[in-house]
N, C-alpha and C positions, 0 to 999 in steps of 0.2 A: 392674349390669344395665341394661338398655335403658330408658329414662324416654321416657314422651310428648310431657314438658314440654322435653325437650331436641330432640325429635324437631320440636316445633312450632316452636322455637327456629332448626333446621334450618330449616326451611323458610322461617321469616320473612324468614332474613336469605340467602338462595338467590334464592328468588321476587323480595322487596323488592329487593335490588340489579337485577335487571331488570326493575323498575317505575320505580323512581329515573333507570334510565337509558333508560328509554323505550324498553324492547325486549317488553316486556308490560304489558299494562293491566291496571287494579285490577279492571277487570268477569270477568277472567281468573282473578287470582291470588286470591280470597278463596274460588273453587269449590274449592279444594285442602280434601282427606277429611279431613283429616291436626287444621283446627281445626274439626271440626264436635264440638259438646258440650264445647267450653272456652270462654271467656271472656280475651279479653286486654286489661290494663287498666294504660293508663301515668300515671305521676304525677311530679307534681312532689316531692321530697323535703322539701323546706320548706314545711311546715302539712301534706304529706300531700294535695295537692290533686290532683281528679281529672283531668286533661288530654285523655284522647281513652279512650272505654270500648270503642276496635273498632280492631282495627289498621288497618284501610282508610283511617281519620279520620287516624291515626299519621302511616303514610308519607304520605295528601295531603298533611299538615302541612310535612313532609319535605321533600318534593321543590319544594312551592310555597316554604320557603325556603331550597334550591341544595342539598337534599344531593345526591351522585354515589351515594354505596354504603354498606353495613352491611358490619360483620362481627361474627363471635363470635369472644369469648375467655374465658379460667378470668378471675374477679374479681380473683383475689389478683396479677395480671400489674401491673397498673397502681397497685397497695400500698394499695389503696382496703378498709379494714374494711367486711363486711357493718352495712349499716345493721340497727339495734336492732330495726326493722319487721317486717324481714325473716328468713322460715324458710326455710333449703335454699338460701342464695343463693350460689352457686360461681363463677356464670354472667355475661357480663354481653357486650351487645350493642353496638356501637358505631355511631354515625353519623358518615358522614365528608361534613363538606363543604370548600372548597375552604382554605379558612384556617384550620379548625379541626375541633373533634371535640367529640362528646359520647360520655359514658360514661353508657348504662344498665343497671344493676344487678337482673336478674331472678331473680325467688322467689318466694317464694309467703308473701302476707301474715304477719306474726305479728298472733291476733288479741288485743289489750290486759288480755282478761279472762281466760286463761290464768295472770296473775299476780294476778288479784284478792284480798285478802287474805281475802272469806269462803271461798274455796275450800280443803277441807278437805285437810289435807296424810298424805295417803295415798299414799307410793310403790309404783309400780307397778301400782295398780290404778284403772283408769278409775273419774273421777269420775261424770261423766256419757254418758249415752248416744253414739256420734258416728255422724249421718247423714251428714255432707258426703261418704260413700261414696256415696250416695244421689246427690247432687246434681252438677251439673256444675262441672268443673274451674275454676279461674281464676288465668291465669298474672298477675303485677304485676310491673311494668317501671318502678324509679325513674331521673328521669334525675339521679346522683350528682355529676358535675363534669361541666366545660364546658373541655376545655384549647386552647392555640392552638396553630399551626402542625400538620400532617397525620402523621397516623398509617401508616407504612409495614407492609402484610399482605404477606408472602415470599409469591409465586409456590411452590405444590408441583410437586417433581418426581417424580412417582406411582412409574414404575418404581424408582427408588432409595429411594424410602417402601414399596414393595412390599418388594422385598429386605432390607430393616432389619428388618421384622414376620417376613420368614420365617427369616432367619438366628436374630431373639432367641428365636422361640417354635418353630424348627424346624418348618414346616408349608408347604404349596404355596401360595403366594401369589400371583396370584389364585387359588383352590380352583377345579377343574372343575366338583365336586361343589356348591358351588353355585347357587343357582336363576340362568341368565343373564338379562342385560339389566338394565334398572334396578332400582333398590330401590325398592317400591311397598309400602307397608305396609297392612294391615287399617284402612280407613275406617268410620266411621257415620252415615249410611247408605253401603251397598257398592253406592252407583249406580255408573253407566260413568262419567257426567259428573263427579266426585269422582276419578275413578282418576289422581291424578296420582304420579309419579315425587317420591320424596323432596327431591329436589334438580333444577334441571335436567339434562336428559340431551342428548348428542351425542356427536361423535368425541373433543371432547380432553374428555369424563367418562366415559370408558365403560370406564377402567380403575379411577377414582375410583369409580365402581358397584361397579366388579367387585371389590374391596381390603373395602370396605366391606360386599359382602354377605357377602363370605367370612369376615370378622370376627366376625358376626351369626349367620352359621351356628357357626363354631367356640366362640361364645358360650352360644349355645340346646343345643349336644349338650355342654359342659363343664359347666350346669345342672343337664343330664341325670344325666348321669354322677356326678355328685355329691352329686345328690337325696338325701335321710336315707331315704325312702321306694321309691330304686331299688333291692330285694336282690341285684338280677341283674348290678348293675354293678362293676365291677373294683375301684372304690373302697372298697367294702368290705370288700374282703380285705387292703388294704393295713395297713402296719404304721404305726406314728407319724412315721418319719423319712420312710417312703416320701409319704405322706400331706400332707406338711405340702410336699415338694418338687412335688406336685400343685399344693398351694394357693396355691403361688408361682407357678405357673406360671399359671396362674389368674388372680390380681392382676396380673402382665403383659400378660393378656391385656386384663381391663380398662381401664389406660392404656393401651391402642392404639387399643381401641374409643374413647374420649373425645378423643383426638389425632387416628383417621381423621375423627370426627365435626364436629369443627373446621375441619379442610382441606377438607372435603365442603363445609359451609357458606359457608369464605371463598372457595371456587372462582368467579373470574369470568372464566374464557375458554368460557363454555358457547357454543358454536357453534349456529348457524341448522337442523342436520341432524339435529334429535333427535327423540325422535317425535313425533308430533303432538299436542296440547294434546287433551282429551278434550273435546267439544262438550257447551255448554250445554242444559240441561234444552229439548225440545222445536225444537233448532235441527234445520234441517235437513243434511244429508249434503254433502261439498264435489259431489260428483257431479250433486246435484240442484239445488244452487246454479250450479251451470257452465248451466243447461240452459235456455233462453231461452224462453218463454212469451209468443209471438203473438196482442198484443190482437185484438178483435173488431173488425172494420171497422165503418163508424159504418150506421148502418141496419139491421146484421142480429143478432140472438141469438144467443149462442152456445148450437151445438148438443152434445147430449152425443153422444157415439160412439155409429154404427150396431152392433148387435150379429150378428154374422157365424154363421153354423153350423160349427159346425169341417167340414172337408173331410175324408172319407173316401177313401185311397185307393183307384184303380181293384181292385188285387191283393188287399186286404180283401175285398171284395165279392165277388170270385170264390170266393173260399176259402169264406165262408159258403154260398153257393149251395151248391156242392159237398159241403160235408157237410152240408149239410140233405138235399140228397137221399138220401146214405148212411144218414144218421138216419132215414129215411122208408123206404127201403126194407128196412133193418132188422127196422125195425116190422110193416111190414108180412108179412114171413117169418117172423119170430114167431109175428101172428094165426095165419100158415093152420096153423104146424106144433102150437098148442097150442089151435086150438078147441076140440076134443072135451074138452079140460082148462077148461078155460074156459067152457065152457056147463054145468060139475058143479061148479068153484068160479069161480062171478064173480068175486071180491075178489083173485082172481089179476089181473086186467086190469088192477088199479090198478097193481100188482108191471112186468107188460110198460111201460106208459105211460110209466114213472117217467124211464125215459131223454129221451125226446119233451120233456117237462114240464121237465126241467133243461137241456134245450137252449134250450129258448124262453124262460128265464129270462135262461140268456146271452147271447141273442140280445137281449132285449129291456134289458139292463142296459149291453150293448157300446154301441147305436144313439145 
């Protein structure tokens, strides 16, 4: 299933290679929703030393010595064992500069006293309480080797990456159904200024969005489906052989999601035409930025704007006249025809007026 950690993973090395190459600035790419309440933190592997606690500090580091671009790959590609430190470590990021490479190894710390020998050896049942649900995430990026000469990422070629997912899993690749446009996932907080696209977007990733949301989608409703807790779903009518050809079908789908997620990240033909970067907390609008503001000449104050009465048209004005007077005379055909009702119940005359009264109300709320 879908991981945050892979997802930031995404983005680090999306974003980062166009900061690397100077196509966006770090004042840009750290507003991305995607690492708001994580922690990324790179080390050196030898003594465990802490090297940069923000990835912003990372790639300066980076780019001030010549990297061009990141990519992601599985850990096990480059025959490098997870280091002992490390829990969950699959993943591993790479830095590419001109002569060489570095391989980082990302996971998520192992912390030392998990093996400590007073801990009581009770399988399966939590020893101690675990808050760290409580507390915010922290991804750790060791850098594991250093090799020479440059690392070749294939170029994808999406529509034949398309077709391979829909041939093996028989399904519409890209899906209509689908949400269109990029893949933007739930940020915290869900300001504008955070709303960035998972990866970048343009013409040559707009099928790369579209492969990948449709994955995401086929993912979330195969959950569903499968749920222990969905009765209404088909799955559980199934039999064992039937069932089990599901769950195969299932774990295919999973290596594809892991394979588009890859190609999604190493993508670097992200074109100038995508949509626009969301603007920072309190920036103003391009529209208002285009619009030029004429200092004061020297001697005089600036004045604030005269305040104008709105203009009423000429045709308004006739039309009120005119039924005022209908209203008036109304009125007045009333009095004569209910005096003699009127001088035996007064409290009637409030009843006649009541029209008059909501005239001059809207007369006087129009003005």
């Amino acid at each position: 299933m879908q991981s945050e950690s892979t997802h930031r993973q995404i983005a680090l090395v999306s974003y980062g290679t166009q900061c690397l190459r100077g196509q966006l600035a770090l004042d840009d790419c750290y507003r991305h929703g995607i690492f708001f309440g994580a922690r990324l933190q790179f080390r050196a592997l030898d003594g465990n030393t802490l090297l940069a606690d923000d990835f912003t500090w990372w790639l300066g580091i980076l780019k001030e010595s010549g990297a061009v671009r990141l990519s992601l790959h599985l850990l096990a590609e480059f025959g490098i064992a997870s280091p002992a430190v490390i829990d969950y470590g699959d993943y591993a990021v790479v830095a590419h500069f001109r002569d060489r490479h570095q391989i980082w190894a990302v996971g998520v710390e192992r912390p030392a006293w998990r093996d400590h020998p007073l801990v009581p050896d009770v399988p399966g049942i939590p020893i101690f309480p675990d808050a760290t649900h409580w507390g915010g995430q922290i991804d750790s990026y060791w850098c594991v080797d250093e090799r020479g000469g440059t690392l070749e990422v294939p170029e994808t070629n999406w529509k034949a990456f398309a077709h391979s997912i829909a041939a093996d899993l028989e399904i519409t690749m890209p899906s209509s159904l689908a949400q269109p446009g990029p893949v933007i996932l739930p940020s915290t907080p869900p300001a504008a200024w955070a709303r960035f696209a998972l990866f970048p977007s343009g013409s040559a990733t707009v099928l790369a969005h579209g492969v990948l949301g449709s994955l995401y989608r086929e993912q979330a409703k195969f959950g569903n489906d499968t749920h222990f807790k969905n009765d209404s779903s088909y799955y559980q009518g199934l039999d064992a052989a039937a069932a089990a050809k599901v769950d195969d079908w299932g774990r295919r789908l999973d290596g594809w999601v892991v394979e588009a997620e890859l190609r999604c990240a190493n993508e670097c033909r992200q074109s100038h035409d995508g949509i626009p970067l969301p603007l920072p907390p309190g920036a103003a609008t391009p529209a208002a930025r285009g619009k030029e503001v004429k200092p004061p000449q020297e001697g005089r104050t600036p004045q604030a704007p005269e305040y104008a009465d709105p203009v009423t048209p000429p045709g308004r004005k006739w039309l009120r006249r005119i039924v005022f007077v209908v209203v008036l005379a109304v009125v007045c055909l009333l009095l004569l025809a209910f005096a003699h009702i009127v001088a035996t119940w007064p409290w009637l005359s409030m009843i006649i007026g009541l029209p008059f009264a909501v005239y001059a109300v809207y007369v006087k709320g129009g003005s």
